[in-house]
N, C-alpha and C positions, 0 to 999 in steps of 0.2 A: 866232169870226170867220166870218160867211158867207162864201160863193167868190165875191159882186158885192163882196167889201172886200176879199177879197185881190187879186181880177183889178185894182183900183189901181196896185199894186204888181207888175204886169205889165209895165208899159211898158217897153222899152230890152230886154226878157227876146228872147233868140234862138225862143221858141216860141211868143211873145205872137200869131204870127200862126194860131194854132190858137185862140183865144178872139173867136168871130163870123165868123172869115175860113174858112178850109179844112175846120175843125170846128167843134163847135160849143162845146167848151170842151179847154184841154189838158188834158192825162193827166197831170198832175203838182201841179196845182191843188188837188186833192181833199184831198190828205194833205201839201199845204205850210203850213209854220209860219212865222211873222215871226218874223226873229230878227237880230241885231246884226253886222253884216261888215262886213271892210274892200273895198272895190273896190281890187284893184293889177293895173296894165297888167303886161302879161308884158315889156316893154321897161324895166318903172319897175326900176332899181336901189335896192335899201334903204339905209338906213332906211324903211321904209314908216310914218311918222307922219302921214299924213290918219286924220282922226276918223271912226269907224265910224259905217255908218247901218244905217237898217230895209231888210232883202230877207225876199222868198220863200224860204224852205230851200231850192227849185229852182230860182231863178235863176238861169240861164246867158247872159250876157254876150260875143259871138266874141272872144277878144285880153286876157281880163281872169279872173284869179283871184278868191276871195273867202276872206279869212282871218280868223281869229277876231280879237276885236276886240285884245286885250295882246299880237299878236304883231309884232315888229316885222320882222323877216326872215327 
């Protein structure tokens, strides 16, 4: 996967603004994998059953965990 297919999967990332904006790409791009997570709010009480999607191995969201996809709490 080139880094113009992962920076996709950027959006909503707390560092997204290092890709065109402040720098010219972030430092966590290079050596990020897509891989399967759960987004759960730090407020969400579990069960945590929303269906996992596609991240960046470095995606960092403020307020939001990212857990393997058969965990449920």
């Amino acid at each position: 996967m080139t880094k113009e297919d992962k920076k996709k999967y950027c959006s909503g990332c707390y560092n997204d603004i290092y890709n065109g904006g402040m720098a010219k790409e972030c430092w966590g791009l290079g050596g990020a994998e897509l891989v399967m997570r759960k987004e759960v709010h730090v407020d969400q009480m579990p069960p945590w059953n929303q269906k996992a999607r596609k991240f960046l191995s470095c995606y960092n969201k403020p307020r939001y965990c990212y857990m393997s996809p058969e965990r449920t709490c």
